[in-house]
C-alpha positions in Angstrom: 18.5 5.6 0.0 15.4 7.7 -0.6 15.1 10.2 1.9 11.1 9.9 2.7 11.3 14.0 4.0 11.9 14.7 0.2 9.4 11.9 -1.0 6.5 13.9 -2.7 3.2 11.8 -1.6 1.6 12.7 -5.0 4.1 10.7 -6.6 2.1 7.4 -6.2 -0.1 5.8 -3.9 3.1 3.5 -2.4 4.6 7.2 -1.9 1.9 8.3 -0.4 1.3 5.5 1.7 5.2 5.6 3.2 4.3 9.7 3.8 1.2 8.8 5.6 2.8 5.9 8.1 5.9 7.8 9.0 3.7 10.4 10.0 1.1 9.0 11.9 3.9 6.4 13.6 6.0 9.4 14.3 2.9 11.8 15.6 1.8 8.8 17.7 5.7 8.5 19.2 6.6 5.5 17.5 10.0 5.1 17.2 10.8 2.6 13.7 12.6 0.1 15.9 9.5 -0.2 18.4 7.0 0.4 15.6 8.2 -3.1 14.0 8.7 -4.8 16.5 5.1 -4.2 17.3 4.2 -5.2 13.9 6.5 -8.1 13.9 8.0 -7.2 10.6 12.1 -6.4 10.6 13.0 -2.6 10.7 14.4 -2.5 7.1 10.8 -3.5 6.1 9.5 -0.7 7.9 11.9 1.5 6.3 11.3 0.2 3.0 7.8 0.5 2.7 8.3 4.6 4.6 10.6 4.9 1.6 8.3 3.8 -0.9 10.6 1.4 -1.6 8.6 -1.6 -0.9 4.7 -2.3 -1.5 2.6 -2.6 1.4 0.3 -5.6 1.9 -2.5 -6.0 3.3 -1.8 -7.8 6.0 1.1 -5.3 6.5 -1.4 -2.1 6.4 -4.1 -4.0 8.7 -0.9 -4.6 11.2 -0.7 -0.9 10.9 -3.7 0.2 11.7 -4.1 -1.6 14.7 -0.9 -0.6 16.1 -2.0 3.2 15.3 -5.3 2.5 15.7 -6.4 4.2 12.6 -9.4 2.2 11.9 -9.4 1.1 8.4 -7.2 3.9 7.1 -3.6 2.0 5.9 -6.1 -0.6 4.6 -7.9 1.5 2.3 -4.7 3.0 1.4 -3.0 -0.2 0.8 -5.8 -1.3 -1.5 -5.2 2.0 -3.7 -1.7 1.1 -4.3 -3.3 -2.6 -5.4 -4.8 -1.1 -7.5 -2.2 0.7 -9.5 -0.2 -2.8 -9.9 -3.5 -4.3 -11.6 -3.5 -3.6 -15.5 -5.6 -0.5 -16.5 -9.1 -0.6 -16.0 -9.2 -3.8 -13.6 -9.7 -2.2 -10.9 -13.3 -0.4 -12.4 -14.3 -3.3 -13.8 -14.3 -5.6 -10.8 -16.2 -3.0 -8.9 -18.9 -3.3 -11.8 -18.4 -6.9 -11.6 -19.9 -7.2 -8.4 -23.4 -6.2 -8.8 -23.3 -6.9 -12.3 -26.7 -8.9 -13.1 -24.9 -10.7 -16.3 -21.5 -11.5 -16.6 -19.9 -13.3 -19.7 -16.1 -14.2 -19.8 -14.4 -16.1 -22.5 -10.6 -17.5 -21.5 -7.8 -19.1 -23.4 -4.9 -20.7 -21.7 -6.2 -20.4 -18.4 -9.2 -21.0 -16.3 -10.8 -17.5 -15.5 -10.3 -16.4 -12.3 -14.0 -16.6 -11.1 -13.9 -20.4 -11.9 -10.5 -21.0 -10.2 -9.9 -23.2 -7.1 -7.6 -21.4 -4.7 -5.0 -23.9 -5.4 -5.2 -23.3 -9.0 -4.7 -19.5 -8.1 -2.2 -19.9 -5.7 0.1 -22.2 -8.4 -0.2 -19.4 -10.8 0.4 -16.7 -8.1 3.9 -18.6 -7.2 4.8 -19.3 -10.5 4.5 -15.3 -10.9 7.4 -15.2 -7.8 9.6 -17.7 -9.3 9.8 -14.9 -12.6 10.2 -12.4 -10.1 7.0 -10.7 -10.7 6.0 -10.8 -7.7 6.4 -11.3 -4.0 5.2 -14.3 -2.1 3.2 -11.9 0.3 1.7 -10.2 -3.4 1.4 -13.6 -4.1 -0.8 -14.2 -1.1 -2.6 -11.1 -1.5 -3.5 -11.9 -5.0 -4.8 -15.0 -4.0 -6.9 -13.2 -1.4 -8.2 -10.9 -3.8 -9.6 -13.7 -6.2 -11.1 -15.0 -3.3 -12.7 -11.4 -2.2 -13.6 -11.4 -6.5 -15.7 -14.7 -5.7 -17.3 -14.0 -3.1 -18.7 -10.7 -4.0 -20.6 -12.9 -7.2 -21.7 -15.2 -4.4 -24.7 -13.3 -3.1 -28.7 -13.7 -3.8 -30.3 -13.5 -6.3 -27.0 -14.6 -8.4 -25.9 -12.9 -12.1 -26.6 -15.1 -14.6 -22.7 -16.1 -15.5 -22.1 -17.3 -18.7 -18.4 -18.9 -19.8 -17.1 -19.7 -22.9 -13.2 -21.3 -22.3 -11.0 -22.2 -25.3 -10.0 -26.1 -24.9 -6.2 -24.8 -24.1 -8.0 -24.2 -20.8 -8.4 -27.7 -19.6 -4.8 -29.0 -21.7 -2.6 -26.5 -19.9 -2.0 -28.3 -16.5 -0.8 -26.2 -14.1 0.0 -27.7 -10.5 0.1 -31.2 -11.5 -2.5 -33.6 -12.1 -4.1 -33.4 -8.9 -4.4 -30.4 -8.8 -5.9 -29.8 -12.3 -8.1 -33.0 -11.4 -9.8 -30.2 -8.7 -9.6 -27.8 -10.9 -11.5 -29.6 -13.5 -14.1 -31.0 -11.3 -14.5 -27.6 -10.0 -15.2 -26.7 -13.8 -18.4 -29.1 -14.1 -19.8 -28.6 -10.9 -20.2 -24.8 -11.4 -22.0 -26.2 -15.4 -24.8 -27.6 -13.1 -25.7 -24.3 -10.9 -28.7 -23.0 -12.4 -27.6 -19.8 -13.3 -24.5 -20.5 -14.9 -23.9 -21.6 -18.4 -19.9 -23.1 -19.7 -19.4 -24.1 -23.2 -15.6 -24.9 -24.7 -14.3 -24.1 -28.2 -12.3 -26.8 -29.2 -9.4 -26.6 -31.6 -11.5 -28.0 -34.7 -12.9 -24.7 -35.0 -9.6 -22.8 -35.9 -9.7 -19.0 -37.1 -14.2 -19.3 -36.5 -13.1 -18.0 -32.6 -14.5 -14.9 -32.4 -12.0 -13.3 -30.2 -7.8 -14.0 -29.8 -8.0 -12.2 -26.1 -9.6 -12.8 -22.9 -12.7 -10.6 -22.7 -15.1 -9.8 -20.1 -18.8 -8.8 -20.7 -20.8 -6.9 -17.9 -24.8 -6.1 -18.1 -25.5 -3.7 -15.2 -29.0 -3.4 -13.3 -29.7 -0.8 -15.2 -28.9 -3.0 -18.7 -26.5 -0.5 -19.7 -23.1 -2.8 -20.9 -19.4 -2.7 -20.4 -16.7 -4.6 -22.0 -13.2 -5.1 -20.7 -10.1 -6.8 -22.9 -6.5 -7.4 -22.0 -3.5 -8.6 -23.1 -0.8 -9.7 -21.1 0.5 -5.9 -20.0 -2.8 -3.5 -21.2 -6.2 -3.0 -20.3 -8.9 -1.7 -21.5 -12.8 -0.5 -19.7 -15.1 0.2 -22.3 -18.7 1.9 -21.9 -19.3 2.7 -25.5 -22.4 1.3 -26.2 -21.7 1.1 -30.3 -18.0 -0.8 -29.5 -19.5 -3.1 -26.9 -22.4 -3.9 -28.4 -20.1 -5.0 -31.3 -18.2 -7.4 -28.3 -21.8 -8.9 -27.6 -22.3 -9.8 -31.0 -19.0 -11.3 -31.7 -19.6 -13.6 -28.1 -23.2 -14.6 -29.5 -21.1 -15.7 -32.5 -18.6 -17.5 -30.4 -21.1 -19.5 -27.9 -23.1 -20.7 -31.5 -19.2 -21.9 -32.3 -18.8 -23.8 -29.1 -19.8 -27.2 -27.9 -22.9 -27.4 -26.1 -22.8 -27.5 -22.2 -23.5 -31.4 -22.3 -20.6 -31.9 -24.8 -18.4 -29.1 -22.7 -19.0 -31.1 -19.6 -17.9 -34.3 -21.5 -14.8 -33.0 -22.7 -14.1 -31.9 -19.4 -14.4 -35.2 -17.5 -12.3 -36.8 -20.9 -9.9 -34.6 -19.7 -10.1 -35.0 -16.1 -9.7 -39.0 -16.4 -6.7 -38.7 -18.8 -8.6 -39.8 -22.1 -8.0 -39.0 -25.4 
């Protein structure tokens, strides 16, 4: 077992999370036994997450604080250690994300996570325990997060959000088919807000789709432009205007590629009712 006296809390933010709890449980006169039984978690959790053994949720670091009364300290904490589980350059990006004034996303194989129900999310959130990704409380948290994600785009006046999703999108069904029914009618009803646009780039148009990755496209307030791309382990932020201007171009490309909205919308509801 790690011994969290030796555990160096510039190791990681788990590791320095761990430091900072023992500490202020012990300053406070906390013993571990007491201290989870106050939080309602079992003692070897509280040890494991000291240790840095174990990554603390949210719910775990909000428990925390108001045992210690620490404000919103293990909270903010926690979410630093989020962070460093998220692929590189996630973390920037959704902080851009919400105030962006334009967003653009295009998605293959699944729906993007601004457009997904909470059941949708929460399928693909489990399905990410049963690899052993993940835990079911990260699984929860995850979940949460999407849901924090989508509300911070929720406010007035809205971006302008503009989605281009490959047709895998609506043929992968995850959850089963009432599931994806929701998820599909969630589709069209965001295609009739004013302010948003979805378009689908069905499999006719083979090698013409402009991009093989999920991208994200971000126009600030002050029009400046950032681009993020990932694949299923890297990230990447980019603020260079002469690469992402080059990803704007290419998306153009890719919308003048897609079905219209009005055809995108059809193919969804095809979908949706099980036709051909």
């Amino acid at each position: 077992m790690v011994n969290i006296r030796d555990l160096d809390p510039d190791e990681s933010p788990s590791a320095s999370f761990g430091v900072e709890l023992r500490s202020s449980r012990e300053s406070q006169g906390f013993k571990q036994t007491q201290f989870a039984l106050l939080l309602a978690y079992s003692n070897s959790h509280i040890s494991a997450v000291e240790t840095g053994r174990k990554l603390p949720t949210l719910r775990f670091a909000r428990a925390a604080d108001k045992v210690l009364r620490t404000g919103t300290k293990f909270e903010r904490l926690c979410r630093e250690v989020r962070h460093q589980t998220m692929l590189e350059g996630f973390p920037e990006y959704v902080r851009y994300e919400g105030h962006a004034r334009e967003i653009r996303l295009f998605e293959s194989g699944i729906i993007p996570g601004l457009l997904q129900t909470r059941e949708y999310a929460a399928e693909l959130a489990q399905a990410a325990v049963d690899r052993g990704v993940i835990t079911e409380e990260q699984a929860a948290e995850r979940v949460d997060f999407l849901t924090e994600r989508q509300a911070a785009i929720a406010r007035t006046p809205p971006p302008v959000v503009q989605v281009v999703l490959d047709e895998s999108c609506l043929r992968r069904e995850v959850g089963g088919p009432g599931l994806m029914g929701s998820q599909l009618r969630r589709l069209v009803e965001f295609a009739r807000l004013p302010n948003t646009t979805l378009q689908v780039t069905p499999y006719s148009i083979g090698a013409r789709r402009a991009f093989d990755l999920p991208v994200h496209l971000l126009t600030l307030p002050d029009r400046s432009m950032i681009g993020y791309a990932e694949s299923q382990f890297q990230g990447h932020l980019d603020r260079d205007y002469r690469f992402v201007e080059g990803q704007f171009a290419a998306y153009y490309q890719l919308q003048g590629e897609a079905l219209s909205q009005t055809a995108s919308v059809a193919m969804i509801e095809q979908v949706r009712e099980g036709t051909p």
